[in-house]
N, C-alpha and C positions, 0 to 999 in steps of 0.2 A: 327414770334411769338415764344417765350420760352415755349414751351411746355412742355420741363424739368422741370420748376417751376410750373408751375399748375398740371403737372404729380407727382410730391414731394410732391406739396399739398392735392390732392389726396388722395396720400398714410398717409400722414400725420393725416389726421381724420377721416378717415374710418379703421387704422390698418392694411391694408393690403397691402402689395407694386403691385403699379399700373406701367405697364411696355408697355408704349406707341409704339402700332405696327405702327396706322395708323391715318393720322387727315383728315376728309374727312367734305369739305364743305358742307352745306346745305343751299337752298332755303326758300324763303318765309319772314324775316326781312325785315320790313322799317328802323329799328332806329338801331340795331345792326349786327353785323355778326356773326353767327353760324356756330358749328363744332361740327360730330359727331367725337369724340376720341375712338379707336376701341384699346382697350387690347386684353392681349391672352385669357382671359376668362372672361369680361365685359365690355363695352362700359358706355358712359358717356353723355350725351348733354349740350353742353360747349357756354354763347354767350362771343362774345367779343366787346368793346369799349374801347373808349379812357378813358386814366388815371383816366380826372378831372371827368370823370360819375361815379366813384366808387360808390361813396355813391346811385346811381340809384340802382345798384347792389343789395345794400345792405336793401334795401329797399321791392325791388322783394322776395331777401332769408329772409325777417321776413314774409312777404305778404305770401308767400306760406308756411310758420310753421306757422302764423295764421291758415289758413284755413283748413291744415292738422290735428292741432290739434281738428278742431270738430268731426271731424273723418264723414263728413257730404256726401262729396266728393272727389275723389281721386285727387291730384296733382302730379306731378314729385316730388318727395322727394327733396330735396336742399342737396349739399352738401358741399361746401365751396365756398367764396367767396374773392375776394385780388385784387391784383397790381401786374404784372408782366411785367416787362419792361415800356415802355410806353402805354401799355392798362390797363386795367381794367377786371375782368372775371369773371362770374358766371356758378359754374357747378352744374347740376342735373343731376340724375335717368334720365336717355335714357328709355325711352317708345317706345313699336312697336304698331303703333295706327291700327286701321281694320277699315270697312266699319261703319259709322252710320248709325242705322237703330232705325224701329218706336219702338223697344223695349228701346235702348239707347236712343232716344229721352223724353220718358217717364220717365224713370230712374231719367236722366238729371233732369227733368221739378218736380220731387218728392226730389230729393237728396239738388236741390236748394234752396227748402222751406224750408226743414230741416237746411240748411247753417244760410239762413234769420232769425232761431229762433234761433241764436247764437246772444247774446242781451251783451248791455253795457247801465250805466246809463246816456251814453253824446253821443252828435254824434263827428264824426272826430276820429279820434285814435293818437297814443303814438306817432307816426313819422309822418313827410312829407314821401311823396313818390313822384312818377312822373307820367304823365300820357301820354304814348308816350314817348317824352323826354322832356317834360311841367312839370315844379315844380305843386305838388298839395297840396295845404297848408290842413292841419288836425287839425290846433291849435282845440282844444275841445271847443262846447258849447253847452248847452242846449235848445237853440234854432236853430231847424229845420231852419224855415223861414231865419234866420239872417247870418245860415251859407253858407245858398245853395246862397242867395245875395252875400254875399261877399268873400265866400272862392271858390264859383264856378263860378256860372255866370259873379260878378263884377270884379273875375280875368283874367274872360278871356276874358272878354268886354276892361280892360284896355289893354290887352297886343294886342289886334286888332289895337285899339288907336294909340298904341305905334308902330305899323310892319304896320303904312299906311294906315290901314282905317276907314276911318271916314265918314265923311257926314252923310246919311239914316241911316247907321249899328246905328251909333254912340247917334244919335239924339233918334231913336226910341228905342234900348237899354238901353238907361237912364230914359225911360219911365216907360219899361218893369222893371228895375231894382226898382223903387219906387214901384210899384202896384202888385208885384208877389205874397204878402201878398193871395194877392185874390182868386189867384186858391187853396189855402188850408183851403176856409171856410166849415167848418163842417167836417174838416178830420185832423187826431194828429198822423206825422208819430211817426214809433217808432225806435232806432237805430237799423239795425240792420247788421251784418257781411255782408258786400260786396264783389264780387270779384271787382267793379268798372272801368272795364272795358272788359265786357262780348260782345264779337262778339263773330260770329261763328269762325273766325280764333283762335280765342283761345278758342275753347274748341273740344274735339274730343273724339273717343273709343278707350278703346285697344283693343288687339285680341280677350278676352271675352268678351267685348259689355259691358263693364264698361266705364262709362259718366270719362275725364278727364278735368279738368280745366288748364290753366295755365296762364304765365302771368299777374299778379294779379296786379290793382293798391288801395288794402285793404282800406277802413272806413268803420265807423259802420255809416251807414244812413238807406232814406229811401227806403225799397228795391223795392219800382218800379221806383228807378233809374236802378236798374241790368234789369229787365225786359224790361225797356224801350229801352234801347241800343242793348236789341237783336233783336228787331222789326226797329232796324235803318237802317242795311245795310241786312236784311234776316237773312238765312239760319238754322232758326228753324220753325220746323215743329207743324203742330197740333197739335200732342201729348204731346208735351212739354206743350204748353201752356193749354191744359186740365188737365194734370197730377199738374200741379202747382197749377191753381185754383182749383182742389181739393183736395188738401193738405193745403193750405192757401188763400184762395180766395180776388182776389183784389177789393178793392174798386171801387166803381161806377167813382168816379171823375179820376181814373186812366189816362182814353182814353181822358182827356185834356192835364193833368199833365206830360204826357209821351213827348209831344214836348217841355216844359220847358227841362226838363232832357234829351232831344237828340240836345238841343240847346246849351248848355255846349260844348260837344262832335265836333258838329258843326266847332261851334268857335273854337277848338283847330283845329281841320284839317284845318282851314281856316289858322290859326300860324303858324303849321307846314309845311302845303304842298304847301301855297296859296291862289290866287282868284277863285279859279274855285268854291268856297264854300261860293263864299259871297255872293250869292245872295240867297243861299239857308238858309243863315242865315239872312236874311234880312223878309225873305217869312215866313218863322218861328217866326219870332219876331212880325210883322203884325198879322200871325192871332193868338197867344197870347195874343196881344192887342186888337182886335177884339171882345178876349173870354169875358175880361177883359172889355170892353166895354169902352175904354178909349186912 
């Protein structure tokens, strides 16, 4: 890797000449590789990819000045973005994360509602972005229902289609895709600022028990999709979801509507990593249809 050119770039917009000691790999990416870059007196968190994912990149570094700009929640600051060599590379603020605890979880579960009342008059936002390494289409519309059918679920019902599977998925998704109408009667979400793709691996403290987010895949929808996706794989606590509902309290219909929106999610892990996820999205689509009565 050229680390002289991302070390140049660096220096380049931040005005300060960055004088690369050490590049020291880091764990925990599925879709990129990371590196913490250690200067003589500041360090950096650097991922990398191939060339043609630039625009991914580029997408994460608005995703995180969105979000930064509410000033709602802390991100890693963004610092430049480019092409070097045959990769691609996004660098931020190095963060030293600490233990989360029930104070940080609360925090989180407060600062997230404040995010969610960062409002737009359309849902979807200014850019595509990615999700994992899944294109996630944002074209703008005013309708809720129309977008989550087809910029969410129906893309990711065809791109299953398309990577082999079919049958049940296929048949009963097309179902699910006419009738979803359903799970939103008597409820109007409203846009609002997402991180869109909130597991516990992306978010953490730092040393003083400040909630960080990162990782962002940005729109403005509706936000018990954020909610929903953190009750998909764990690792929030009580507190969180107390301090939220009493900051902005979610709807009654919530607790159906949450397996539509972790069925999205689903379906891409199913794209990206596999079958080990189809039947779980099969199971989800059923008692949708269920609720639906249809």
């Amino acid at each position: 890797m050229n680390w002289q050119a991302i070390s140049d770039q660096i220096s380049l917009v931040t005005g300060q000449a960055f004088h690369l000691a050490a590049a020291q790999p880091l764990s925990g990416g599925d879709i990129n590789s990371a590196y913490r870059l250690q200067g003589r007196d500041r360090s950096y968190f650097v991922k990398l990819n191939r060339r043609d994912l630039a625009d991914m990149f580029a997408a994460e570094f608005d995703g995180l000045q969105e979000i930064a700009g509410t000033g709602a929640v802390r991100t890693p600051a963004p610092i430049v973005h480019g092409e070097a060599g045959a990769q691609s590379f996004l660098v931020l603020e190095y963060l030293e994360f600490g233990a989360s605890n029930q104070q940080a979880q609360r925090l989180l579960g407060q600062q997230l509602a404040e995010l969610h009342g960062h409002k737009q008059p359309y849902f979807g936002w200014r850019r595509d972005n990615t999700i994992g390494s899944t294109p996630q289409v944002n074209t703008r519309s005013e309708d809720w229902i129309a977008f989550w059918r087809e910029r969410r679920f129906g893309f990711q019902l065809q791109l299953t289609g398309r990577n082999g599977y079919g049958g049940r998925l296929q048949t009963q998704g097309e179902r699910l895709y006419s009738a979803l109408g359903g799970l939103f009667d008597g409820y109007r979400p409203q846009p609002s600022l997402l991180h869109g793709d909130l597991w516990a691996g992306n978010s953490a403290a730092d040393r003083q028990g400040n909630p960080v987010i990162f990782d962002p895949a940005c729109y403005y929808g509706d936000r018990e999709a954020d909610i929903a996706m953190t009750e998909l794989f764990g690792g929030y606590g009580r507190e969180f979801y107390q301090a939220y509902n009493e900051t902005w309290p979610l709807d009654a219909g919530y607790s159906v509507r949450k397996t539509l929106y972790n069925l999205y999610h689903i379906l891409n892990h199913l794209n990206l990593f596999g079958g080990g996820y189809q039947r779980q999205a099969e199971n989800m689509t059923l008692q949708l249809l269920a609720e639906l009565g249809v």
